[in-house]
C-alpha positions as CSV (number, residue, x, y, z in Angstrom):
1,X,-78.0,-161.8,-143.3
2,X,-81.3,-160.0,-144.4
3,X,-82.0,-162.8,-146.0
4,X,-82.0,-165.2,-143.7
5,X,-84.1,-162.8,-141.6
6,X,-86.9,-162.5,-144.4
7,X,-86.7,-166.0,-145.2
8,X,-86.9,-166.9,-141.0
9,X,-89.7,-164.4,-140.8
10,X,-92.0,-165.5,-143.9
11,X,-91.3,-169.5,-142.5
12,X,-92.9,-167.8,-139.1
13,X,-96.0,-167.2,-141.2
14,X,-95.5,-163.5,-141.2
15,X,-96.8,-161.3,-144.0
16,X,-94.4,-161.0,-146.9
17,X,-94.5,-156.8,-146.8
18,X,-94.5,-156.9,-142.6
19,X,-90.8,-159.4,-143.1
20,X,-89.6,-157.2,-145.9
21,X,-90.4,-153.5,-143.6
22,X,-88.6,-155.9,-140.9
23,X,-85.4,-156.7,-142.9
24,X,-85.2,-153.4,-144.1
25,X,-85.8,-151.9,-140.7
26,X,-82.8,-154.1,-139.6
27,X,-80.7,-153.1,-143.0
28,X,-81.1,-149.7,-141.4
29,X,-79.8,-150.8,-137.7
30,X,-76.9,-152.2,-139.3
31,X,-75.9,-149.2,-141.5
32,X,-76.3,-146.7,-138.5
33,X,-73.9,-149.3,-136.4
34,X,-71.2,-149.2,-139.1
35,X,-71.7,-145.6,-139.0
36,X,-71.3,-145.3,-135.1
37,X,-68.3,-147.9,-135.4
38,X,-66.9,-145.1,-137.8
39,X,-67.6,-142.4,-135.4
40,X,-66.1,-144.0,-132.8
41,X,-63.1,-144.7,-134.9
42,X,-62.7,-141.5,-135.4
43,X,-63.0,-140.3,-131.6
44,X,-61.1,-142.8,-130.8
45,X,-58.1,-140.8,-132.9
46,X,-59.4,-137.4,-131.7
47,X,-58.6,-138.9,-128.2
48,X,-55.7,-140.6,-129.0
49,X,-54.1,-136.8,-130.4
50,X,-55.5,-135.2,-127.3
51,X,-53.9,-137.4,-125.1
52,X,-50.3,-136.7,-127.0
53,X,-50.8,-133.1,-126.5
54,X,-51.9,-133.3,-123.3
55,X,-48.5,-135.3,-122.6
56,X,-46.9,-133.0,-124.5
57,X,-48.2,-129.9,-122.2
58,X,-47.2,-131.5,-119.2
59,X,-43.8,-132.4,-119.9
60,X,-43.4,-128.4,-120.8
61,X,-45.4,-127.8,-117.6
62,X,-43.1,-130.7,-115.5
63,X,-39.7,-128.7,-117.5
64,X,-40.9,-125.1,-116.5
65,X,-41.7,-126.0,-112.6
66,X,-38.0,-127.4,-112.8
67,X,-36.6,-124.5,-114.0
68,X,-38.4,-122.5,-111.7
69,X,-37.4,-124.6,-108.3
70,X,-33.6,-124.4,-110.0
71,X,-34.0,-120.5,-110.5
72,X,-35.2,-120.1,-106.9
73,X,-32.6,-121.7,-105.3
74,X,-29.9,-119.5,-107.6
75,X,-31.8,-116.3,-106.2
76,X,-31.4,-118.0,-102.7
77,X,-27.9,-118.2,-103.2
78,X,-27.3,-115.1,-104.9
79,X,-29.2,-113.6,-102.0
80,X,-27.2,-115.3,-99.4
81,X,-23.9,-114.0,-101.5
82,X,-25.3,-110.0,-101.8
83,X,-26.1,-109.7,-97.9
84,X,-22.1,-110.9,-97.3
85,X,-21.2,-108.3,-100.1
86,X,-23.5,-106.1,-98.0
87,X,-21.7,-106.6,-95.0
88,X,-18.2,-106.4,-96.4
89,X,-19.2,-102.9,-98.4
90,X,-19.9,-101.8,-94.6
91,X,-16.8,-102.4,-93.6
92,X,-14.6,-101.0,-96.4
93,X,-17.3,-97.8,-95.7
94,X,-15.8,-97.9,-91.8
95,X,-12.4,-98.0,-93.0
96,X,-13.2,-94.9,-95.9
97,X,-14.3,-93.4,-93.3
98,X,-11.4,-93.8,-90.8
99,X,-8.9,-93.3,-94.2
100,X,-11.2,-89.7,-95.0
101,X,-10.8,-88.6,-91.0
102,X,-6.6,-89.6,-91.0
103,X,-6.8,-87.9,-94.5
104,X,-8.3,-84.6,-92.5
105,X,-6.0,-84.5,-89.6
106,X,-2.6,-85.1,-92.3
107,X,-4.2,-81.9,-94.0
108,X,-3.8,-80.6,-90.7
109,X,-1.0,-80.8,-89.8
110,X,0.2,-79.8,-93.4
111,X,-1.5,-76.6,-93.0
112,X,0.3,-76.0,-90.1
113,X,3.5,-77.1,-91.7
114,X,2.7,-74.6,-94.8
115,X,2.0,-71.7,-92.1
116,X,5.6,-72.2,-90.1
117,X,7.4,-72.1,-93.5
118,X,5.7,-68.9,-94.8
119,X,6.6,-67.7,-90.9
120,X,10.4,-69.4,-91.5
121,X,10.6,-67.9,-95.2
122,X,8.9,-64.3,-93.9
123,X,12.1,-63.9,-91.3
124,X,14.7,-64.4,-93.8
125,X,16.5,-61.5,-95.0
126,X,16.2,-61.2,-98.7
127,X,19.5,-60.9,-100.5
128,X,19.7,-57.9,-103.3
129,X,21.1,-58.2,-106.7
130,X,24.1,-56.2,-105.7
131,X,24.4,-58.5,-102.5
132,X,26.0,-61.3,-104.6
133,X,29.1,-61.3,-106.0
134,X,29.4,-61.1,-109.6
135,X,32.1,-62.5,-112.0
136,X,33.8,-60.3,-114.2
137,X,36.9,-60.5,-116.3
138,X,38.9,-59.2,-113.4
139,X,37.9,-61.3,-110.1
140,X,37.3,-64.4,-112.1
141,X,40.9,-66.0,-110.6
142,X,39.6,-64.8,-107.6
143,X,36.1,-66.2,-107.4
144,X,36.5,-69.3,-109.6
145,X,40.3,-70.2,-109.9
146,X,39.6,-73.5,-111.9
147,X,37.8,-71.9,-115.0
148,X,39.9,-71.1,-118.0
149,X,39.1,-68.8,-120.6
C-alpha cells in the first residue's frame, strides 16, 4: 500500500524525498491505528469483565434486598405473634393474681382452723401414765381375753 502511494505521488511529479517523508508519514498513521485497534481490543475486554461484575454485584444486591423485604415481613409477623403473647401473659398475670389473693384468704382461714384446734386440744384433760390401764400377768383375761400366752 505505501507503494502504491510513492509510486501515485512521484507520477504526480512530486519530489522523490517529499513522496518517500509522505509514505513514511502514512506507514506511521497506520502503525498507530493498529495500535489504537489493539487498545481498543483491549478495552473492549476490560468492559466486557466490568460489565460481568457489575451483573454479578447486582444479582447479590437484587438477592440481599429479597432477603431483606422476606426478613421484614417475618419480624412483622413475629411482632403481631409477641403482642398476642403479650396479651395472653396479662391475663394468666390477672388470674396469678386472683390464684395468690384465694391462696391468702385459704391461709386464713387455716390459721384460724390451726388457732381453734390448739383452743380444742388446750381444753382436753391430759391422761397420766397411771391413768391407763396396764396389762400384767394377772388382768390380762381380764383386759384382753383373746391373747394366749
Amino acid at each position: 500500500m505505501l507503494a502504491k502511494l510513492f509510486a501515485a505521488l512521484r507520477a504526480s511529479g512530486v519530489d522523490e524525498k517529499v513522496a518517500q517523508e509522505a509514505a513514511e508519514e502514512a506507514a506511521g498513521v497506520d502503525v498507530k491505528v493498529a495500535e489504537l485497534k489493539g487498545a481498543f481490543g483491549d478495552l473492549r475486554s476490560e468492559v466486557r469483565v466490568v460489565q460481568g461484575g457489575t451483573a454479578i454485584v447486582v444479582a447479590v444486591i437484587l438477592g440481599l434486598v429479597w432477603q431483606s423485604m422476606s426478613l421484614t415481613g417475618t419480624v412483622h409477623r413475629l411482632d403481631e405473634r409477641m403482642v398476642g403473647f403479650g396479651d395472653r401473659l396479662g391475663g394468666v398475670e390477672s388470674r396469678v393474681g386472683a390464684m395468690e389473693t384465694r391462696l391468702g384468704a385459704v391461709e386464713t382461714r387455716l390459721t384460724g382452723i390451726e388457732a381453734i384446734l390448739g383452743e380444742i386440744r388446750a381444753s382436753i384433760p391430759r391422761r397420766s401414765n397411771t391413768d391407763s390401764p396396764r396389762i400384767s400377768p394377772e388382768n390380762r383375761s381380764e383386759l384382753a381375753p383373746n391373747m394366749a400366752e
